[in-house]
Structures are given as C-alpha cells and as structure tokens.
N, C-alpha and C positions, 0 to 999 in steps of 0.2 A: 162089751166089745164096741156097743155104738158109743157111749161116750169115751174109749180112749180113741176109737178113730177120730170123733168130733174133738179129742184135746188135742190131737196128733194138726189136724186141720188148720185150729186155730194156732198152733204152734208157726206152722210153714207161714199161714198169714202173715201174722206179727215178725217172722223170718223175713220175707218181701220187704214187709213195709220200711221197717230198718234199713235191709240193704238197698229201699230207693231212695231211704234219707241221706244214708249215705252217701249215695250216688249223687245224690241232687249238692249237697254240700261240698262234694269234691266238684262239682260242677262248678259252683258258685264260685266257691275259691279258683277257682282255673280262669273264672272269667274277672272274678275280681284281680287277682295275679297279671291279666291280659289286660286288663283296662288300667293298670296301675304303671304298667309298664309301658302301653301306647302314651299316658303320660308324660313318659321320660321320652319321648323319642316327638323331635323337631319334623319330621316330614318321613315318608316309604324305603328313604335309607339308613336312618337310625340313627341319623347327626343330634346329638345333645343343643339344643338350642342355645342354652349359653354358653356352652363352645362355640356353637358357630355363629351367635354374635362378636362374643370373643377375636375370632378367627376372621370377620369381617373387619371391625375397628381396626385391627393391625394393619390393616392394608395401609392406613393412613400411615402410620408410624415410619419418618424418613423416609419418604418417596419423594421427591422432587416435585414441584408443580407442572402443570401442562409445556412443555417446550424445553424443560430440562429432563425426560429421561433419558436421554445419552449419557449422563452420567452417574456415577454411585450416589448413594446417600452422604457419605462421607465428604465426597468432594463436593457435593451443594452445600453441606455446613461448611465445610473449609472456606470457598468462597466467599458466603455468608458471615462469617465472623472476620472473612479479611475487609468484608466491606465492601465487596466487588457486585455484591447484590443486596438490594435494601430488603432485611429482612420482613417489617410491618412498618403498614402508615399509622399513625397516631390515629386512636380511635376515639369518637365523644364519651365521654361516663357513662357507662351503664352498657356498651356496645362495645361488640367483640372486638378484635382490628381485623382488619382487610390486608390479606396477601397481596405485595404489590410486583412479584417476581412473573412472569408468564402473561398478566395482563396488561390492559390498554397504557398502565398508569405509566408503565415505564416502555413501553415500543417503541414512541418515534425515538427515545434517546436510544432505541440499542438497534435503529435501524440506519440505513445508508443508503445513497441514490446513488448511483452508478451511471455514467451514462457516457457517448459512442463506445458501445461495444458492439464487438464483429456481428459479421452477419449470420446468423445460421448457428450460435453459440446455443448452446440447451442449459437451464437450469444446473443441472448436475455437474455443468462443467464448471460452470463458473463456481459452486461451493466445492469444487474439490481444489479447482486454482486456490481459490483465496483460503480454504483451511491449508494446504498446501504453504502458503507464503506465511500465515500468520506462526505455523509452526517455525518453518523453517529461519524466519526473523526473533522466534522467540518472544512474540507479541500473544501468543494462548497461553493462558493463566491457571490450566488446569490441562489433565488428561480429558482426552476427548476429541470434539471439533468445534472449535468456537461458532462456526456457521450454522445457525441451523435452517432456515429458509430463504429461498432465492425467488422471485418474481420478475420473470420478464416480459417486457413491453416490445415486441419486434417492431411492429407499425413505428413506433416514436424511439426505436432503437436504446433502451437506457432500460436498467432494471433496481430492485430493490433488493436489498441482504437484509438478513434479522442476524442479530448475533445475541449468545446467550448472557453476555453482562457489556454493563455502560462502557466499562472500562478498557475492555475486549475494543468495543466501537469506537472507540477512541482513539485507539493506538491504529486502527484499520485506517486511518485519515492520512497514514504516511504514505499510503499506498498512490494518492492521488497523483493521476500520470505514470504510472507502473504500464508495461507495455505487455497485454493479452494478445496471440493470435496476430500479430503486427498493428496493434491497435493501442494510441495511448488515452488509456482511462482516465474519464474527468469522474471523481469521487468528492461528493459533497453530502450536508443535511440535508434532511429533506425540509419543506416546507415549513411543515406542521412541527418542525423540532421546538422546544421547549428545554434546556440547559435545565441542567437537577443541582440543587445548591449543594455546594462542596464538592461537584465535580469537575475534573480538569476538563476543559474543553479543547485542546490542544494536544497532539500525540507530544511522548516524553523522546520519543528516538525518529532518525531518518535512517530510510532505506538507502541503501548504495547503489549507486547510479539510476535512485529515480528521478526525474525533475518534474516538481510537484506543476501542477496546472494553476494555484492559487499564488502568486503575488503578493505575500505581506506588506504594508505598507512600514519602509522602513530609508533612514537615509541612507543606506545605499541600494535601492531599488533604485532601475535603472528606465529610463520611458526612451525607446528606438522607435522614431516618424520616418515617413518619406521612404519607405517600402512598399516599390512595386505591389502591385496588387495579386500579380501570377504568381510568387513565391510563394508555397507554402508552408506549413511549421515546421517541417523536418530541414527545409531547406535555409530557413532564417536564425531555425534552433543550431545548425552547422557552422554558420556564422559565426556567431554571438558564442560559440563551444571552441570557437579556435584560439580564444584568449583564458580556457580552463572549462571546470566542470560548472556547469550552471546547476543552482538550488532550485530553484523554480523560473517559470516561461510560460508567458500566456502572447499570443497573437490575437488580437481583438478583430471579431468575425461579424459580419451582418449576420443579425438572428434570421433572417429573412430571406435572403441569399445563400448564408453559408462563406461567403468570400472575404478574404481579407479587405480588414478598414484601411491597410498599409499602415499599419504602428504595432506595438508589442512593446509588451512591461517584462522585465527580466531581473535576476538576484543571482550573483555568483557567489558559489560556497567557501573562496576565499577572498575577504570582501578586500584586501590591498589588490585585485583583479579589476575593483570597480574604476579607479583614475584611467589606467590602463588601458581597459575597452573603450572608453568617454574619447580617449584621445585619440586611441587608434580608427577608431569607425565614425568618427562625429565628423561632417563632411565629405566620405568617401563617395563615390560616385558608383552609381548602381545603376546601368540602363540608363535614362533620362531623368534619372532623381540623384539626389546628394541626401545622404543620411541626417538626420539632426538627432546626434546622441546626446544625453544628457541626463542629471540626477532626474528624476520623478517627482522627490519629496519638497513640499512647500519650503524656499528659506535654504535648503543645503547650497554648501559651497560650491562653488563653481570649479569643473574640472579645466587644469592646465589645457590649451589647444596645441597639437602637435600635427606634422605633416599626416596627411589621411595616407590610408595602409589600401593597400590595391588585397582584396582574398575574393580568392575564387569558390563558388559550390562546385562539385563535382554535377554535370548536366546543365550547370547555366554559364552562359555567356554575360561575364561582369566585364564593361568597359571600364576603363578610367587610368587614371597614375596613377605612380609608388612614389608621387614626388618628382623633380627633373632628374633626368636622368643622369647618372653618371658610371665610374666604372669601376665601382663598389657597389656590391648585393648583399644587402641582412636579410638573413632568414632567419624566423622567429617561430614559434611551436616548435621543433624538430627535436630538440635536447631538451632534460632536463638539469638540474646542478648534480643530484645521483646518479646519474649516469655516466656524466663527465670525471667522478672521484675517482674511478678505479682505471688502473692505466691501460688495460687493455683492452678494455672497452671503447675508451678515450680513441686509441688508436684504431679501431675498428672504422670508427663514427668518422674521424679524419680521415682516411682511406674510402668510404664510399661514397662521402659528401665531394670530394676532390675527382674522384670518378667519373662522378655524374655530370657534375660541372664542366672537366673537362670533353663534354661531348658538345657543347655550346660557344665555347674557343677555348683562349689561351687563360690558363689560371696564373696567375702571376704571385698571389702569395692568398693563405686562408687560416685566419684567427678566430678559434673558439675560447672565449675566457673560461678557465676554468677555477672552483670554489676554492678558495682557500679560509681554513681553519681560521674563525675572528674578526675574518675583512669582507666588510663589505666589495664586492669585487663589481667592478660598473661594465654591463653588458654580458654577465652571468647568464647561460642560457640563451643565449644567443651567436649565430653563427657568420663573420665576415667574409666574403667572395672577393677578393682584387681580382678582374679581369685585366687582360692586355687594353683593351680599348672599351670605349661605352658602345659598340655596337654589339658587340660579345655579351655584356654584362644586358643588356636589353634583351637578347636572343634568350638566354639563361632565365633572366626575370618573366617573360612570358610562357616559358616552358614547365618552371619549378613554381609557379604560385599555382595554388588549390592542390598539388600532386600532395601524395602520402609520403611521410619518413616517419616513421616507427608507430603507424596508425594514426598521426597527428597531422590533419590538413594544412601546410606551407602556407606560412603567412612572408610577404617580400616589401622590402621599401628601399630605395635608392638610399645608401648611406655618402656622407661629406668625404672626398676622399683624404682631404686635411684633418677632418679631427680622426679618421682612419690609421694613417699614420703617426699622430701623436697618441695613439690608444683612448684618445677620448669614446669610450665603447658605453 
C-alpha cells in the first residue's frame, strides 16, 4: 500500500511538472507571438511602418509647391509644361535641381506695385478686384485665382500683388490706370524686378477704356506744355478725350508737392487722331497760357498749324477764340460717320442739333456731311450752323462749347462763311 501510494505520488508530481511545462511553453510562445507582432506594429495604433512611410512620401506626389495650393495637381502641371511656370533651375553635377516655382527666384517677376489707391481699401479687396478683372479680360490662364497675395502700404498709399505665374504678371500690366473705387491705378515693377529670359515683358492685349498711366515712347506720342497748374488729370484727360479715346496719359507731377508741372505726354488709340489734336489744341488759349501741342519724339514731323479750337471742361472757365468770329458754327465731336448712315437716325440728329440752336437765334440753313460708300467725303463728322447774323452764331458758340451731344463734350470753331457755301467742309 505504501509504495503504490508513494507511485500514486510521484505520478501526480511528474503530472505538475509537465502541466507547468506546458504552461510555461504556451507562455513563452504567447510572448514570443506578442513580441513578434509588437514588431510589426509602427507606434500604439498599429500603423505598419512601411505603410506609413509609404503614406508619408505620397504626400509629395503632385502637390503644388508653397503659394500654388489653390490649385489641382493637374493644373500646376498643365501650367508647367505650358511654360507658364519654370519647372527647375539647372543644377551643377552631382546636385539635385532647385524648385524655382513659390520661391524668391522668381517673385519680383510674378509681383506688381500698385500705387494711389483709395483710402481705407483692405487687402481682400483689392485681390478680389483684380482676380475679378483678370478673369473677366480672360487674362487667368488656369482655374482658380491668379492673385494670391496682396500687401498694403496705407502710410505711402501704394501696395503690392504676387500672382501665381510670370505670365499672369504680365498681362496684369494692362491694367495700368484701370479706375478702383474712383481712383486711377498707377500699376508698375517693382524695383528689384529682374526680366526672366524668354519672357514677354509687355502685356499681349489692352483693356477697353483703360488709359494706361505709362506713355511709350513712340512717334506719335504726343508732349501738351503751358497747362495751368490748377487743372487736374481728369480735367486735361477731358481735353485731350474730346479729339477720341486716348491709349495712354500721363500729367507730370512734382514728386514733392503732388501738383502739376503744367505739361502731360499723351498717345491716342487711333493714331490718324495724332495731326488732329496737334492742330486743334496747339496754341489754344487756357486762362493766361496758350497750349504748345506738339509731337514728343526726337526728329518727327511737324504737325500742319490750324486755327486753335476754343473746348471747354465741364467746371472750368476756358477764355479764348474759336477763331474771328463769323456766322458759321462747326461743331466737332457730336456725330459719328455710323451714326449719320442710317436715315433715321440721321434725321433725329438734324432735328435736335436745329432745336437747340434755334434757341440762340435765327438758323438760317445747317449741313452735316454724311458718308458715302468709297468717297472720301470732306467734313465727315462734322456739323455746320448758318446763323442769320455773327451775333447769334457767337451767342450759340459760347452756350454749345464744352455742353454734351451724345456723351461727347462739344468742340466749336468759327467756320469761313465762303468756303461754307461752296461746301468746302
């Protein structure tokens, strides 16, 4: 009995010790299992590290550099292969290349100085304007907004635009003199500009009814002396607008005062307009000065002299003749040759020109030439008054110069009553 209890004993023993081997081996394995698998795991939430290095590097993959994410991916390579943004700078052997899109290399070309703008105008406003315009001209070259940063300077009233290609900046130059808030914008480089080889430096389009503040130097650029000094741009730009649309108009200002020099450089968009104004304003009499109109450019021909034209601004008081007086009035601005083609129109225009006049005396007869098909026709666009007497025709002349006909400020000059009557017009 004692030795099968003591086998019974040793049995249970060697039972134990098995089942702690057991035990200890499925331990081991659970921790080896545990440790095998903390292995595979990147950090506490069980991201696979080369996934999520993976998942890191992507991020690189077509994203835009700093200042282009307003846009897709897609549309910064489109850009990019159109050439609108330089992909890389050439790099030395053995060295990566340098992204030149977003940094310093290419910013002053893709920026712009802006200056008098209004008072009290905020950043935001000014890039919603100019995305606003650049869309609306069809000068943004991509979806999006070509503007992406605005800086303004209120102390020294002028700010600066970043835009997100050269070429964008470029076209934004037409803008120069474009009117914000009753303010016309002077839009130039800045400074520190630096021109990128093979790029235009000059916009390819003009905006419609801007008049640029920059003056090309060109032979029919025009130099206007002997301007009061009280007049100001709007009121000289009035002037110089009663002979057609002006391209560009600059009034030369004391930097240091602010006040006109009494002169101004101007360019009309239809340059057969250049003789024209030369003749019509070149000795006219302004206040206590006489105009000196004339070409600009070194060496251009000298324009014909014709009798000076008496135009009034709307708020100023211009002294002087239309010429001596007689009792024939031309009015000039008022008509154009399309306007005069169609007959009822024609007849409209003869009925309130004849109206008005007759409220200053007696009309005695009134000829407006109108275009015919081929021929040159002399005095096209132009309108002749016969009064009964020159006291009438003076009364009419002082009341209809500077007035509006069809939004176009009345230009007047004493016409020959003999080449009147032979139609010499």
């Amino acid at each position: 009995m004692g030795e099968e209890r003591d086998f019974d004993r040793d049995k249970d023993r060697d039972r134990r010790r098995s089942d702690r081997k057991r035990s200890r081996s499925r331990s081991k394995d659970r921790r080896r299992k545990s440790r095998s698998r903390s292995r595979d795991k990147g950090n506490s939430f069980g991201v696979d590290k080369k996934k999520f290095r993976r998942r890191k590097q992507s991020l690189y993959w077509d994203v835009p550099p700093a200042g282009f994410e307003h846009i897709t991916p897609l549309q910064y390579k489109a850009m990019q292969a159109a050439g609108q943004i330089p992909a890389t700078l050439v790099a030395a052997p053995g060295m990566a290349p340098v992204p030149v899109v977003g940094s310093t290399i290419t910013r002053q070309a893709r920026r712009l100085y802006v200056g008098n703008i209004p008072f009290g105008c905020s950043e935001e406003e000014m890039m919603d304007y100019f995305n606003s315009q650049m869309h609306a001209c069809h000068f943004s070259q991509a979806q999006g907004n070509p503007v992406l940063a605005c800086q303004i300077n209120l102390d020294k009233n002028f700010a600066f635009l970043e835009f997100r290609s050269i070429d964008e900046t470029t076209q934004a130059m037409a803008f120069d003199g474009i009117n914000f808030k009753g303010q016309s914008l002077k839009i130039r480089r800045p400074h520190d500009y630096q021109p990128m080889p093979g790029m235009s430096e000059q916009p390819n389009s003009a905006v419609a009814g801007v008049v640029s503040t920059v003056v090309q130097d060109s032979p029919h650029k025009i130099f206007v002396g002997g301007l009061p000094s009280y007049l100001n741009e709007d009121q000289v730009k009035e002037l110089l607008m009663s002979f057609g649309q002006l391209r560009a108009f600059n009034l030369v200002k004391d930097s240091a005062t602010g006040l006109s020099k009494g002169y101004a450089f101007c360019e009309y968009f239809d340059i057969n307009l250049t003789d024209q104004a030369i003749a019509g304003l070149n000795g006219m009499q302004l206040g206590d000065k006489k105009l000196i109109v004339q070409r600009a450019s070194v060496g251009a021909r000298n324009s014909t002299m014709a009798a000076p034209v008496q135009i009034q601004v709307p708020g100023l008081q211009l002294s002087g003749g239309a010429g001596p007086p007689t009792e024939v009035l031309c009015l000039m601005n008022m008509v154009t040759p399309d306007e005069l083609k169609d007959e009822e129109e024609y007849e409209d225009i003869l009925d309130d020109i004849r109206e008005e006049c007759n409220k200053y005396g007696v009309v005695k007869s009134l000829e407006i030439p109108r275009p015919i098909e081929g021929v040159d026709v002399p005095g096209c666009g132009k309108v002749f008054v016969e009064f009964n007497s020159v006291i009438d025709c003076q009364k009419a002349q002082q009341n209809l110069t500077g007035r509006k006909f069809a939004n176009r400020v009345v230009v007047t000059s004493y016409f020959d009553p003999d080449k009147y009557h032979r139609r010499e017009f």
